[in-house]
C-alpha positions as CSV (number, residue, x, y, z in Angstrom):
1,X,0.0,0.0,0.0
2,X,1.3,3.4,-1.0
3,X,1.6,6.1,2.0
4,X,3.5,9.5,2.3
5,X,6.3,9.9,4.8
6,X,7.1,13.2,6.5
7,X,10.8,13.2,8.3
8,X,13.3,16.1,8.3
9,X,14.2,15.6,4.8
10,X,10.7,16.0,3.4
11,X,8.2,14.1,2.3
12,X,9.1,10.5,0.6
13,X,6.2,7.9,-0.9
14,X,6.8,5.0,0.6
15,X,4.6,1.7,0.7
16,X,3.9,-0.7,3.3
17,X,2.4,-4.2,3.8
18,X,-0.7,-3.9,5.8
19,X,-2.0,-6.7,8.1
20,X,0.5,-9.2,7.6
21,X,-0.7,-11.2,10.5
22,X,2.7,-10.0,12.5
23,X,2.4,-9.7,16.0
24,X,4.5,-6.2,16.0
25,X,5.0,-3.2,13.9
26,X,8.3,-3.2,11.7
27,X,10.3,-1.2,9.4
28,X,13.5,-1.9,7.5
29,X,17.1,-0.6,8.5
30,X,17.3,0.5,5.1
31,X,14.1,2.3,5.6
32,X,15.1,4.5,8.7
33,X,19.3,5.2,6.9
34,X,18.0,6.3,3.5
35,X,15.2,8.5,5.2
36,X,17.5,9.6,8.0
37,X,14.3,8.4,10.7
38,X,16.5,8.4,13.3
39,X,16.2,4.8,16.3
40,X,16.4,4.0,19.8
41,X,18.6,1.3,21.5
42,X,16.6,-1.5,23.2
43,X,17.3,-2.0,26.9
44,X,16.8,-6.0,26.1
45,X,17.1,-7.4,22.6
46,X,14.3,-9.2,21.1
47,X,14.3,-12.3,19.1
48,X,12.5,-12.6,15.3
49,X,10.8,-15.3,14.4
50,X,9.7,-16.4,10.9
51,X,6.5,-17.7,9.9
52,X,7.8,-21.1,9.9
53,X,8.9,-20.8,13.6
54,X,12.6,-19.8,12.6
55,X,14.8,-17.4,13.5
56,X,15.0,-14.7,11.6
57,X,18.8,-14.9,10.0
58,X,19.2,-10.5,10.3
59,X,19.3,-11.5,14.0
60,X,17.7,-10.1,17.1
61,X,16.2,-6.6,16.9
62,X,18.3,-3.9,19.0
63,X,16.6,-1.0,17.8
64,X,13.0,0.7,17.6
65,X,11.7,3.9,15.7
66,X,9.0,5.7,17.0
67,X,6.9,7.4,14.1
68,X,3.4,9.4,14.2
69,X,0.8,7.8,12.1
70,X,-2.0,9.8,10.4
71,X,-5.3,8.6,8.9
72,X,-7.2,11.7,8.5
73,X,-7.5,13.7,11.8
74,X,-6.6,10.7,13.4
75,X,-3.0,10.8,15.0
76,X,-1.4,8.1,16.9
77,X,2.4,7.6,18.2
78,X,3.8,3.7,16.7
79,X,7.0,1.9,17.4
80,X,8.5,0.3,14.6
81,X,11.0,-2.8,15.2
82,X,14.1,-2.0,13.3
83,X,15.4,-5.1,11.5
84,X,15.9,-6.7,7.6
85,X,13.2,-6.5,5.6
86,X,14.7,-8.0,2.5
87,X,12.6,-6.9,-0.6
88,X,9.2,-6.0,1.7
């Protein structure tokens, strides 16, 4: 699904996969270094797994990125797990 970003740098078309039965919000390293977005450290890493019950080969997650999502009027704060995305 095509969406607009808004960061520092401007505004950037993007596209996301919506409801992909994943249990948490997540966004490409790729993603937040080309778009200069900017992450947090986690405290604790977290673990990825795949559909199939494997671990993701990118490796735990060490970082989040807190973004503001807009549907019309409609504003909400989201964290974003930072990891590989490969081609999604």
């Amino acid at each position: 699904m095509p969406f607009d970003l808004y960061s520092t740098k401007g505004k950037e078309e993007e596209h996301a996969l919506v409801d992909s039965g994943a249990t948490a919000n997540f966004i490409d390293y790729k993603t937040i270094k080309r778009l200069g977005l900017g992450s947090i450290k986690l405290n604790t890493n977290r673990s990825v797994k795949n559909i199939d019950g494997t671990l993701n080969r990118a490796g735990d997650i060490t970082h989040t990125c807190d973004l503001l999502i807009s549907q019309g009027r409609k504003q909400v704060c989201t964290r974003f797990f930072v990891t590989n995305l490969g081609g999604d």
